[in-house]
C-alpha positions as semicolon CSV with decimal commas, in nm:
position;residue;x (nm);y (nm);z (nm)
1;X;-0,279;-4,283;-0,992
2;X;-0,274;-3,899;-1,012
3;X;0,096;-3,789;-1,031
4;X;0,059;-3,442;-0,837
5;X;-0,045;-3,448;-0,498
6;X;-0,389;-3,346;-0,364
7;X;-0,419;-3,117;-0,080
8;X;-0,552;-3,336;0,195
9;X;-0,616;-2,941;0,384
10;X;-0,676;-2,667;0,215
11;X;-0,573;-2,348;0,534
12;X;-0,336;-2,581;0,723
13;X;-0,121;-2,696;0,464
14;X;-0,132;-2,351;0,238
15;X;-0,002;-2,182;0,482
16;X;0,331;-2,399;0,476
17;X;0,352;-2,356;0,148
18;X;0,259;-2,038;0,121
19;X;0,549;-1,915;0,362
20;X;0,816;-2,098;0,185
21;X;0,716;-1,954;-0,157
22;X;0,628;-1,620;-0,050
23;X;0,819;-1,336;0,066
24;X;0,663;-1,384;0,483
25;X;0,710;-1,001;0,607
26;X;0,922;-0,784;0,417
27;X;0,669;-0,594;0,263
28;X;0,471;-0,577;0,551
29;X;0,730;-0,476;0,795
30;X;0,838;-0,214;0,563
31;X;0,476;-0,091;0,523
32;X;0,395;-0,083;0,896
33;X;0,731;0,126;0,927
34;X;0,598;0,384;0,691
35;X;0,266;0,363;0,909
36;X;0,468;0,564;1,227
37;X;0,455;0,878;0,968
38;X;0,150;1,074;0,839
39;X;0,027;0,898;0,532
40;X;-0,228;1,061;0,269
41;X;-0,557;0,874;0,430
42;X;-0,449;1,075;0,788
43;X;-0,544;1,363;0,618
44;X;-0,854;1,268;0,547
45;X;-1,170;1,393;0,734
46;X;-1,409;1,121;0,840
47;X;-1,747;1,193;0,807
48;X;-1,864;1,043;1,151
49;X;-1,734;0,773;1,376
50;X;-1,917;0,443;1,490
51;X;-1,843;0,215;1,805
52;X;-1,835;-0,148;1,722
53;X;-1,742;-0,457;1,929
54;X;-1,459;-0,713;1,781
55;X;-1,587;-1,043;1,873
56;X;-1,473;-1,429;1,810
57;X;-1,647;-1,658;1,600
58;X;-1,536;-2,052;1,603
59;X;-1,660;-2,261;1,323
60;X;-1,564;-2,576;1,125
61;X;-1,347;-2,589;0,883
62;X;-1,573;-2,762;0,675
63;X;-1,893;-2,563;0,580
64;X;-2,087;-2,898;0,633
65;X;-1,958;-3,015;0,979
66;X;-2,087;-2,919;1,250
67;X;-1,934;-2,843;1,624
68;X;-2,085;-3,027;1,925
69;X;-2,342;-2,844;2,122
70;X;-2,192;-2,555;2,347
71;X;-1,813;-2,565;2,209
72;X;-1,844;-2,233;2,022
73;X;-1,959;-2,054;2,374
74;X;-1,713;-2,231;2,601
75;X;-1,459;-2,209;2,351
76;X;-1,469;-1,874;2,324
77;X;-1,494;-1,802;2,733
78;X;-1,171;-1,983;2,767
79;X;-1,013;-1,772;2,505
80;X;-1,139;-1,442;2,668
81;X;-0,983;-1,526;3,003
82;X;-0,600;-1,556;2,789
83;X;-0,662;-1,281;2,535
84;X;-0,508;-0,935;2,613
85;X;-0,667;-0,639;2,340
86;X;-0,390;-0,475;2,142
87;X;-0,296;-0,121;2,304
88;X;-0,236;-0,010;1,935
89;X;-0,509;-0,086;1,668
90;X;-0,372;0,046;1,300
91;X;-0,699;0,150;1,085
92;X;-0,517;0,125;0,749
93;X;-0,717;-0,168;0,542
94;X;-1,026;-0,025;0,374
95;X;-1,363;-0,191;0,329
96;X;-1,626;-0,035;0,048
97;X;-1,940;0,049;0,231
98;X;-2,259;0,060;0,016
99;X;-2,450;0,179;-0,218
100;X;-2,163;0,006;-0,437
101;X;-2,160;0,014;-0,827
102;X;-2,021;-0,284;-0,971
103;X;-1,981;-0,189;-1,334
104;X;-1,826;0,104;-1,228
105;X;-1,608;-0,082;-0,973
106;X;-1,653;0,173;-0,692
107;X;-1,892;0,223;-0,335
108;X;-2,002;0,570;-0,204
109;X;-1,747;0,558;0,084
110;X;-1,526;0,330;0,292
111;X;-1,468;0,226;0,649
112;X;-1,148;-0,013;0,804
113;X;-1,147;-0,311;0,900
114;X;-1,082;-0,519;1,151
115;X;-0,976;-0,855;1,119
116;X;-0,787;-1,170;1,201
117;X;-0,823;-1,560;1,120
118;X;-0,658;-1,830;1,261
119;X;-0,709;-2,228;1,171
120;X;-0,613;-2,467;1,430
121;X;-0,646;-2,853;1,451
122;X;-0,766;-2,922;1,766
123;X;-0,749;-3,269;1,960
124;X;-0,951;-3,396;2,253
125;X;-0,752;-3,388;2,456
126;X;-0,765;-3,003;2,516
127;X;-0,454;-2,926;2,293
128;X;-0,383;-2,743;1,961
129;X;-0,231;-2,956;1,726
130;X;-0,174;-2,688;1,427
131;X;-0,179;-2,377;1,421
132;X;-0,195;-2,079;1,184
133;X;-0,277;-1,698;1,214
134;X;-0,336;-1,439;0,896
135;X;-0,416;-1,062;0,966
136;X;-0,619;-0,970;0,652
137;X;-0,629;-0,606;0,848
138;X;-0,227;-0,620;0,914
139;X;-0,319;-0,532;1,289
140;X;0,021;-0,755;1,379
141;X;-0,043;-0,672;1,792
142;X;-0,419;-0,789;1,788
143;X;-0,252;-1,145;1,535
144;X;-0,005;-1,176;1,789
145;X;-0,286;-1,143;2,074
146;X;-0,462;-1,400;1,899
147;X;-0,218;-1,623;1,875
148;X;-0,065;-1,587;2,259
149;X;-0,414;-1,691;2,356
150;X;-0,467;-1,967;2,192
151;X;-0,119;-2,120;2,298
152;X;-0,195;-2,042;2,634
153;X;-0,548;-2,251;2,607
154;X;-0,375;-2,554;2,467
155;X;-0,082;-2,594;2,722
156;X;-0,348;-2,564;2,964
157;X;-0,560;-2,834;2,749
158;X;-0,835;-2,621;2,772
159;X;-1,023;-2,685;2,411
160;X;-1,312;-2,795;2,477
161;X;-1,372;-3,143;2,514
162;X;-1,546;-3,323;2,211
163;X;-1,635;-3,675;2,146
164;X;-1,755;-3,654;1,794
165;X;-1,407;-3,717;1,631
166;X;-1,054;-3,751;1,722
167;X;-0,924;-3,367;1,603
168;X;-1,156;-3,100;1,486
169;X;-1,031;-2,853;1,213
170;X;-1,103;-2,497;1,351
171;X;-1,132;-2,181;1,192
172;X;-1,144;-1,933;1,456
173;X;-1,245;-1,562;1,307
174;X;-1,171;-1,213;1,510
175;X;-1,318;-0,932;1,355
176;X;-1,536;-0,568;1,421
177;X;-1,914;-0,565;1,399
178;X;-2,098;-0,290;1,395
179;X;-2,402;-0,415;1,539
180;X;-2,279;-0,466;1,942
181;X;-2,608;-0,636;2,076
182;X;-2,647;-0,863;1,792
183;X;-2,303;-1,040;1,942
184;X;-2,358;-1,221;2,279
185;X;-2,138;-1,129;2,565
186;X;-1,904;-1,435;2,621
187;X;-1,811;-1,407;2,239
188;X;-1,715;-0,974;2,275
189;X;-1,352;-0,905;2,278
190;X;-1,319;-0,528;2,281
191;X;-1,496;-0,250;2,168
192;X;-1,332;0,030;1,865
193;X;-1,375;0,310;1,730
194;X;-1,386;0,286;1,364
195;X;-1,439;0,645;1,147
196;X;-1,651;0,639;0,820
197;X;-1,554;0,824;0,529
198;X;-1,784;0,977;0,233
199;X;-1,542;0,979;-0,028
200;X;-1,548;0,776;-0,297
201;X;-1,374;0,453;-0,268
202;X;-1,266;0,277;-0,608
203;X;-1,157;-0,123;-0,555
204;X;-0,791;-0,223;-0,631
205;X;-0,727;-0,396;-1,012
206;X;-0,465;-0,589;-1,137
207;X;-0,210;-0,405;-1,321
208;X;-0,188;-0,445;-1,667
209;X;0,173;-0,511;-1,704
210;X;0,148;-0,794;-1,399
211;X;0,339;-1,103;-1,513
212;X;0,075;-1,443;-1,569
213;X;0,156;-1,724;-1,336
214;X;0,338;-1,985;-1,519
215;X;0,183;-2,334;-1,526
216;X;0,346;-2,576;-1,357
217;X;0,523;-2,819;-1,543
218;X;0,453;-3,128;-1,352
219;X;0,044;-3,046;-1,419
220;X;0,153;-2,949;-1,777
221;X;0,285;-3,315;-1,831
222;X;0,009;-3,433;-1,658
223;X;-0,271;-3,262;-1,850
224;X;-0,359;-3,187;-1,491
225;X;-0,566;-2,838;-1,423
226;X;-0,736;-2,648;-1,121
227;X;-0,916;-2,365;-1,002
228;X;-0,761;-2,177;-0,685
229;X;-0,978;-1,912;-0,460
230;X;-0,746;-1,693;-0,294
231;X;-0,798;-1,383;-0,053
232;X;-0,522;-1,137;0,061
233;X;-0,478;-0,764;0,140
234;X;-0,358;-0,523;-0,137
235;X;-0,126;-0,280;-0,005
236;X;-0,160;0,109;-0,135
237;X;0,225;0,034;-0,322
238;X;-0,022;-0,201;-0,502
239;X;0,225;-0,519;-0,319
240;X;0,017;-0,826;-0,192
241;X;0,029;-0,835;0,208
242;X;0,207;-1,177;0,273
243;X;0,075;-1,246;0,618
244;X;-0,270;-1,185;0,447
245;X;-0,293;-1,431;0,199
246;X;-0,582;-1,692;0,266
247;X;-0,684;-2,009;0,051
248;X;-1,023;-2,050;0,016
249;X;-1,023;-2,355;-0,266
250;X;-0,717;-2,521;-0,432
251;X;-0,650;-2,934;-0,502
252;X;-0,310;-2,980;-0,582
253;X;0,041;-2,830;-0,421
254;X;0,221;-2,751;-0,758
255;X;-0,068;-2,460;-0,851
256;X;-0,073;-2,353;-0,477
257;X;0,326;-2,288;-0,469
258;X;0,337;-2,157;-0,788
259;X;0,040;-1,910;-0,695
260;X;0,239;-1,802;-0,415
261;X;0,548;-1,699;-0,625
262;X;0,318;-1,506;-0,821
263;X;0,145;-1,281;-0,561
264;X;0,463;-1,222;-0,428
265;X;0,576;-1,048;-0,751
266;X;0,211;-0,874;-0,878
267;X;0,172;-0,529;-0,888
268;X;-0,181;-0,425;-0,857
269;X;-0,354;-0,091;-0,907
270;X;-0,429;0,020;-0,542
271;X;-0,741;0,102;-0,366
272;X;-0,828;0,483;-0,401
273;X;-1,038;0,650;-0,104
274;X;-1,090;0,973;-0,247
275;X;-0,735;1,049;-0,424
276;X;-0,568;0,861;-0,124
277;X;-0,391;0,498;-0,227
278;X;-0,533;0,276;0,084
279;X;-0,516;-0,110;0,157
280;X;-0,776;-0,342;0,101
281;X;-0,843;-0,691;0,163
282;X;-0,982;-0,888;-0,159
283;X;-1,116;-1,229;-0,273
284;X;-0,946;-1,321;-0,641
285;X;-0,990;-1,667;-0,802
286;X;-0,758;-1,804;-1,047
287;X;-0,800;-2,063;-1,312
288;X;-0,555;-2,281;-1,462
289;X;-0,708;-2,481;-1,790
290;X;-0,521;-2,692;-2,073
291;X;-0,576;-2,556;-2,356
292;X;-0,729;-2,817;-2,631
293;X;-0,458;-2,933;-2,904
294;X;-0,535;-3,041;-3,223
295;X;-0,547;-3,343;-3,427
Protein backbone atom coordinates (compact mmCIF):
# COMPACT_ATOMS: atom_id res chain seq x y z
CA UNK A 1 0.00 0.00 0.00
CA UNK A 2 1.42 3.48 -0.86
CA UNK A 3 1.60 5.50 2.43
CA UNK A 4 0.92 9.12 0.87
CA UNK A 5 -2.20 9.72 -0.69
CA UNK A 6 -2.82 10.03 -4.47
CA UNK A 7 -4.74 12.84 -5.81
CA UNK A 8 -7.91 11.23 -7.03
CA UNK A 9 -8.37 15.20 -8.94
CA UNK A 10 -5.85 17.04 -9.89
CA UNK A 11 -7.93 21.16 -10.26
CA UNK A 12 -10.67 20.25 -7.76
CA UNK A 13 -8.79 19.09 -4.97
CA UNK A 14 -5.55 21.57 -5.53
CA UNK A 15 -7.43 24.19 -5.14
CA UNK A 16 -8.37 23.15 -1.42
CA UNK A 17 -5.16 22.68 -0.74
CA UNK A 18 -3.80 25.24 -2.37
CA UNK A 19 -5.95 27.89 -0.34
CA UNK A 20 -5.10 26.48 2.97
CA UNK A 21 -1.33 26.54 2.27
CA UNK A 22 -1.19 29.65 0.42
CA UNK A 23 -1.54 33.13 1.33
CA UNK A 24 -5.48 33.41 -0.78
CA UNK A 25 -5.48 37.41 -1.49
CA UNK A 26 -3.18 39.47 0.33
CA UNK A 27 -0.89 40.03 -2.27
CA UNK A 28 -3.37 40.42 -4.72
CA UNK A 29 -5.58 42.79 -2.93
CA UNK A 30 -2.66 44.85 -2.13
CA UNK A 31 -1.56 44.81 -5.82
CA UNK A 32 -4.98 45.71 -7.27
CA UNK A 33 -4.90 48.68 -4.63
CA UNK A 34 -1.73 49.98 -6.12
CA UNK A 35 -3.55 49.45 -9.62
CA UNK A 36 -6.09 52.77 -8.75
CA UNK A 37 -2.63 54.87 -9.19
CA UNK A 38 -0.51 55.42 -12.35
CA UNK A 39 1.93 52.58 -12.55
CA UNK A 40 5.17 52.59 -14.92
CA UNK A 41 3.35 50.39 -17.88
CA UNK A 42 0.52 53.55 -17.98
CA UNK A 43 3.14 55.43 -19.29
CA UNK A 44 3.78 53.46 -21.89
CA UNK A 45 2.71 54.22 -25.54
CA UNK A 46 1.05 51.34 -27.33
CA UNK A 47 1.90 50.93 -30.68
CA UNK A 48 -1.72 50.19 -32.02
CA UNK A 49 -4.82 48.74 -30.51
CA UNK A 50 -6.78 45.51 -31.64
CA UNK A 51 -10.55 44.53 -30.93
CA UNK A 52 -10.94 40.99 -29.81
CA UNK A 53 -13.97 39.03 -28.52
CA UNK A 54 -13.65 37.09 -24.93
CA UNK A 55 -15.45 33.95 -25.50
CA UNK A 56 -16.20 30.58 -23.35
CA UNK A 57 -14.79 27.38 -24.08
CA UNK A 58 -16.18 24.11 -22.05
CA UNK A 59 -14.10 21.04 -22.22
CA UNK A 60 -13.33 17.88 -20.18
CA UNK A 61 -11.29 17.71 -17.65
CA UNK A 62 -9.67 14.88 -19.02
CA UNK A 63 -7.85 15.51 -22.39
CA UNK A 64 -9.24 12.04 -23.50
CA UNK A 65 -13.00 12.31 -22.60
CA UNK A 66 -15.13 13.59 -24.54
CA UNK A 67 -18.55 15.78 -23.92
CA UNK A 68 -21.84 14.51 -25.44
CA UNK A 69 -22.87 16.00 -28.69
CA UNK A 70 -24.22 19.71 -28.36
CA UNK A 71 -23.29 20.33 -24.49
CA UNK A 72 -20.43 22.74 -25.27
CA UNK A 73 -23.07 25.05 -27.43
CA UNK A 74 -26.00 24.78 -25.05
CA UNK A 75 -23.81 25.01 -22.25
CA UNK A 76 -22.47 27.97 -23.12
CA UNK A 77 -26.08 29.71 -24.25
CA UNK A 78 -27.27 29.08 -20.79
CA UNK A 79 -24.27 30.73 -19.34
CA UNK A 80 -24.64 33.84 -21.65
CA UNK A 81 -28.21 34.47 -20.54
CA UNK A 82 -26.64 34.70 -16.44
CA UNK A 83 -23.30 36.32 -17.27
CA UNK A 84 -23.07 40.15 -16.79
CA UNK A 85 -19.41 41.63 -18.55
CA UNK A 86 -17.26 43.36 -15.97
CA UNK A 87 -17.74 47.33 -16.24
CA UNK A 88 -13.96 47.49 -15.29
CA UNK A 89 -11.44 45.24 -17.23
CA UNK A 90 -7.67 45.81 -15.60
CA UNK A 91 -5.01 45.20 -18.60
CA UNK A 92 -2.09 44.55 -16.21
CA UNK A 93 -0.89 40.71 -17.03
CA UNK A 94 1.43 40.65 -20.03
CA UNK A 95 1.63 38.03 -22.75
CA UNK A 96 5.02 37.91 -25.15
CA UNK A 97 3.85 38.28 -28.67
CA UNK A 98 6.20 36.85 -31.36
CA UNK A 99 8.97 36.73 -33.06
CA UNK A 100 10.22 35.36 -29.52
CA UNK A 101 13.91 34.33 -28.82
CA UNK A 102 14.19 31.61 -26.51
CA UNK A 103 17.88 31.56 -25.72
CA UNK A 104 17.67 34.99 -25.15
CA UNK A 105 14.48 34.64 -23.07
CA UNK A 106 12.68 37.64 -24.62
CA UNK A 107 9.69 38.41 -27.65
CA UNK A 108 9.67 41.64 -29.78
CA UNK A 109 6.69 43.08 -27.83
CA UNK A 110 3.80 42.22 -25.52
CA UNK A 111 0.04 42.45 -25.34
CA UNK A 112 -2.48 41.63 -21.98
CA UNK A 113 -4.34 39.18 -21.41
CA UNK A 114 -7.43 38.16 -20.72
CA UNK A 115 -8.30 35.31 -18.81
CA UNK A 116 -10.25 33.20 -16.39
CA UNK A 117 -10.70 29.31 -15.62
CA UNK A 118 -13.05 27.71 -13.63
CA UNK A 119 -13.42 23.67 -12.97
CA UNK A 120 -16.72 22.49 -11.93
CA UNK A 121 -18.13 18.92 -11.33
CA UNK A 122 -21.21 18.84 -12.85
CA UNK A 123 -24.16 16.26 -12.17
CA UNK A 124 -27.15 15.34 -14.30
CA UNK A 125 -29.22 16.56 -12.78
CA UNK A 126 -28.54 20.22 -13.96
CA UNK A 127 -26.47 21.19 -10.80
CA UNK A 128 -22.82 22.13 -9.99
CA UNK A 129 -21.43 19.96 -7.60
CA UNK A 130 -17.80 21.73 -7.19
CA UNK A 131 -16.75 24.54 -7.99
CA UNK A 132 -13.54 26.56 -8.46
CA UNK A 133 -12.53 29.88 -10.24
CA UNK A 134 -8.65 31.19 -10.89
CA UNK A 135 -8.03 34.60 -12.70
CA UNK A 136 -4.59 33.97 -14.31
CA UNK A 137 -5.26 37.82 -15.65
CA UNK A 138 -6.30 39.05 -11.90
CA UNK A 139 -9.47 40.65 -13.66
CA UNK A 140 -11.34 39.84 -10.02
CA UNK A 141 -14.90 41.58 -11.57
CA UNK A 142 -14.91 39.41 -14.85
CA UNK A 143 -13.81 35.92 -11.93
CA UNK A 144 -16.53 37.07 -9.95
CA UNK A 145 -18.85 37.37 -13.21
CA UNK A 146 -17.87 34.02 -13.94
CA UNK A 147 -18.58 32.62 -11.03
CA UNK A 148 -22.22 34.47 -10.33
CA UNK A 149 -23.15 32.78 -13.57
CA UNK A 150 -22.44 29.64 -13.11
CA UNK A 151 -24.25 29.55 -9.60
CA UNK A 152 -27.09 30.99 -11.11
CA UNK A 153 -27.19 27.98 -13.91
CA UNK A 154 -27.00 25.32 -11.27
CA UNK A 155 -29.79 26.51 -8.83
CA UNK A 156 -31.74 26.70 -11.86
CA UNK A 157 -30.38 23.01 -12.83
CA UNK A 158 -29.67 24.23 -16.02
CA UNK A 159 -26.29 22.09 -17.02
CA UNK A 160 -27.00 20.43 -19.62
CA UNK A 161 -28.42 17.17 -19.40
CA UNK A 162 -25.98 14.17 -20.07
CA UNK A 163 -26.41 10.51 -19.94
CA UNK A 164 -22.91 9.36 -20.52
CA UNK A 165 -21.89 9.33 -16.75
CA UNK A 166 -23.18 10.30 -13.47
CA UNK A 167 -20.95 13.86 -12.97
CA UNK A 168 -18.78 15.29 -15.64
CA UNK A 169 -15.53 17.14 -14.57
CA UNK A 170 -15.62 20.58 -16.38
CA UNK A 171 -13.09 22.93 -17.16
CA UNK A 172 -14.77 25.92 -18.35
CA UNK A 173 -12.09 28.59 -19.97
CA UNK A 174 -12.95 32.58 -20.48
CA UNK A 175 -10.46 34.28 -22.30
CA UNK A 176 -9.72 37.16 -25.39
CA UNK A 177 -9.15 36.04 -28.96
CA UNK A 178 -8.07 38.01 -31.39
CA UNK A 179 -9.55 36.40 -34.24
CA UNK A 180 -13.63 37.42 -33.64
CA UNK A 181 -15.13 35.29 -36.59
CA UNK A 182 -13.14 32.31 -35.91
CA UNK A 183 -15.44 32.10 -32.45
CA UNK A 184 -19.15 31.24 -33.13
CA UNK A 185 -21.75 33.53 -31.76
CA UNK A 186 -23.47 31.57 -28.87
CA UNK A 187 -19.87 31.01 -27.38
CA UNK A 188 -18.91 35.35 -27.60
CA UNK A 189 -19.04 37.04 -24.31
CA UNK A 190 -17.90 40.59 -24.94
CA UNK A 191 -15.78 42.30 -27.12
CA UNK A 192 -12.17 44.48 -25.71
CA UNK A 193 -9.97 46.54 -26.57
CA UNK A 194 -6.58 45.25 -25.97
CA UNK A 195 -3.34 47.77 -26.98
CA UNK A 196 -0.08 46.18 -28.42
CA UNK A 197 3.17 47.33 -27.43
CA UNK A 198 6.66 47.23 -29.48
CA UNK A 199 8.91 47.21 -26.72
CA UNK A 200 10.79 44.57 -25.80
CA UNK A 201 9.33 42.20 -23.40
CA UNK A 202 11.88 39.94 -21.34
CA UNK A 203 10.00 36.76 -19.40
CA UNK A 204 10.05 36.68 -15.53
CA UNK A 205 13.04 34.21 -13.83
CA UNK A 206 13.37 32.85 -10.63
CA UNK A 207 15.46 34.74 -8.33
CA UNK A 208 18.57 33.47 -7.42
CA UNK A 209 18.38 33.80 -3.75
CA UNK A 210 14.61 32.00 -3.82
CA UNK A 211 14.53 29.41 -1.05
CA UNK A 212 14.21 25.38 -2.62
CA UNK A 213 11.04 23.69 -1.56
CA UNK A 214 11.76 21.32 1.14
CA UNK A 215 10.85 17.65 0.53
CA UNK A 216 8.33 16.40 2.38
CA UNK A 217 9.16 14.16 5.00
CA UNK A 218 6.42 11.67 4.76
CA UNK A 219 7.69 11.05 0.78
CA UNK A 220 11.28 11.24 2.20
CA UNK A 221 10.50 8.13 4.47
CA UNK A 222 8.74 6.73 1.82
CA UNK A 223 11.35 6.94 -0.93
CA UNK A 224 8.28 8.39 -2.59
CA UNK A 225 8.95 11.18 -5.54
CA UNK A 226 6.86 13.27 -8.16
CA UNK A 227 6.81 15.68 -10.78
CA UNK A 228 4.29 18.75 -10.33
CA UNK A 229 3.21 21.17 -13.44
CA UNK A 230 2.13 24.31 -12.07
CA UNK A 231 0.90 27.69 -13.76
CA UNK A 232 0.36 31.05 -11.93
CA UNK A 233 0.77 34.81 -12.57
CA UNK A 234 4.05 36.59 -11.53
CA UNK A 235 3.37 39.85 -10.16
CA UNK A 236 5.87 42.94 -11.22
CA UNK A 237 7.04 42.84 -7.03
CA UNK A 238 8.21 39.47 -8.49
CA UNK A 239 5.24 37.79 -5.68
CA UNK A 240 3.25 34.74 -7.12
CA UNK A 241 -0.56 35.82 -7.68
CA UNK A 242 -2.43 33.39 -5.26
CA UNK A 243 -5.78 33.35 -6.95
CA UNK A 244 -3.66 32.44 -10.09
CA UNK A 245 -2.09 29.41 -9.26
CA UNK A 246 -3.29 26.38 -11.50
CA UNK A 247 -2.19 22.58 -11.31
CA UNK A 248 -1.68 21.12 -14.38
CA UNK A 249 0.00 17.53 -13.13
CA UNK A 250 0.76 16.44 -9.50
CA UNK A 251 0.03 12.65 -7.72
CA UNK A 252 0.33 13.00 -4.23
CA UNK A 253 -1.03 15.84 -1.54
CA UNK A 254 2.24 16.13 0.58
CA UNK A 255 4.31 17.68 -2.74
CA UNK A 256 1.13 19.71 -3.71
CA UNK A 257 0.90 21.48 -0.08
CA UNK A 258 4.32 21.80 0.26
CA UNK A 259 4.50 23.47 -3.34
CA UNK A 260 2.03 25.83 -2.20
CA UNK A 261 4.06 27.07 0.86
CA UNK A 262 6.73 27.61 -1.47
CA UNK A 263 5.16 29.91 -4.13
CA UNK A 264 3.80 31.75 -1.47
CA UNK A 265 7.31 32.75 -0.26
CA UNK A 266 9.39 32.92 -3.94
CA UNK A 267 10.62 35.94 -5.15
CA UNK A 268 10.99 35.96 -8.83
CA UNK A 269 12.69 38.37 -11.21
CA UNK A 270 9.67 40.20 -12.84
CA UNK A 271 8.55 40.55 -16.33
CA UNK A 272 10.18 43.69 -18.04
CA UNK A 273 8.11 45.44 -20.97
CA UNK A 274 10.53 47.84 -22.01
CA UNK A 275 12.13 49.06 -18.51
CA UNK A 276 8.54 48.67 -16.98
CA UNK A 277 8.19 45.57 -14.22
CA UNK A 278 4.67 44.01 -15.57
CA UNK A 279 2.73 40.73 -14.58
CA UNK A 280 2.76 37.70 -16.38
CA UNK A 281 1.12 34.49 -16.27
CA UNK A 282 3.65 31.38 -16.54
CA UNK A 283 3.75 27.55 -16.78
CA UNK A 284 6.78 26.16 -14.28
CA UNK A 285 7.23 22.41 -13.56
CA UNK A 286 8.89 21.14 -10.58
CA UNK A 287 10.60 17.90 -9.88
CA UNK A 288 11.09 16.19 -6.74
CA UNK A 289 13.69 12.99 -7.13
CA UNK A 290 15.51 10.81 -4.33
CA UNK A 291 18.66 11.09 -4.69
CA UNK A 292 20.56 7.49 -5.02
CA UNK A 293 22.51 6.44 -1.67
CA UNK A 294 25.25 4.32 -1.58
CA UNK A 295 26.22 0.95 -0.58
Amino acid sequence: MNPLGTLVSVPVISLLLLGSAMNTGDAVAAYIAKSDTVSCVDTLRATDTITAVVKMSVRHQDSTGKLPADFEGLFAQEFRSRFKPPAQLPLSVMFGDPPCDRDKNVCSGATPMVHVVAYAVVASDGTIQHLGVLSPSLNTELADSVRSALIGMSKANMVPFFQTEKTLPLTIIVNSEDSPDSVPPVRRLFRARLPRYALQFRHAQMAENSPRPRYPAPAERAAVGDTLKFQFTILPDGRVAPQSVDVLRAHYREFLVTMGDALSKSVFQPAKLGACPVAEWVTQTYQFAMRPTGR
